[in-house]
N, C-alpha and C positions, 0 to 999 in steps of 0.2 A: 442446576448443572447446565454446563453450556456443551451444545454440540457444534463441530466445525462444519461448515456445508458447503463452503467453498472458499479458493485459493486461489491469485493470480501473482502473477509476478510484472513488475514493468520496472524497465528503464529510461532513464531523462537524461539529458543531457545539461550540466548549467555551464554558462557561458557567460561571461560580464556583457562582450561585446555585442553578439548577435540578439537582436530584438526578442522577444519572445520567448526566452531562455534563459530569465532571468529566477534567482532564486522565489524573489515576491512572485512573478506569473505561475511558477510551478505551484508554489503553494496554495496558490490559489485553485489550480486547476485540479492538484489532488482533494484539496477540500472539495470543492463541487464535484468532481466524478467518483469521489469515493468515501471519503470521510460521511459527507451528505448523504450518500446512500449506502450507513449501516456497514460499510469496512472499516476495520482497522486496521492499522499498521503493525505486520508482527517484526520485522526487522527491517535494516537500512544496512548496506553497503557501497565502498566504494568499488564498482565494477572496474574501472581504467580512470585514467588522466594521459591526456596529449594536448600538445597545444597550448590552449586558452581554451577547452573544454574540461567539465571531470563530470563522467559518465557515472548515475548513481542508480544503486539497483534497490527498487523499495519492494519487498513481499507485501501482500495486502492478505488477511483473510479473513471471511464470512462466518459468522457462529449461529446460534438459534437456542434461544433456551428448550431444554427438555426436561419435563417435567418428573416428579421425583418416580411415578408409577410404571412411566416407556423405560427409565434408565434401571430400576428391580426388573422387567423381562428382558433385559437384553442381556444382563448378566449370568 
């Protein structure tokens, strides 16, 4: 059984034009800050669009296996 132990939320912004803000760098950067370290992704939305921007909101969250004997005393 898995327990949750933490949860963030972040938003990015992709942009074709502005450097840095491209789909591949995002992806990038969530694998490395988060994927890499043991988050998942529990959903993805679109927060806004203006412009030549579209603002996306990714949940991340943290689990921890628990074993079957902690999860019998908690109940």
């Amino acid at each position: 059984m898995r327990k949750q132990t933490d949860f963030i939320f972040r938003q990015i912004e992709l942009n074709r034009i502005e450097e840095g803000k491209s789909a591949d760098d995002w992806r990038k950067w969530v694998r490395e800050n988060y994927l890499d370290q043991g988050w998942e992704v529990l959903n993805t939305q679109i927060a806004r669009a203006e412009a030549n921007s579209v603002f996306l909101g990714i949940s991340f969250v943290k689990y921890e296996e628990v074993a079957d004997e902690v999860r019998a005393k908690s109940k």
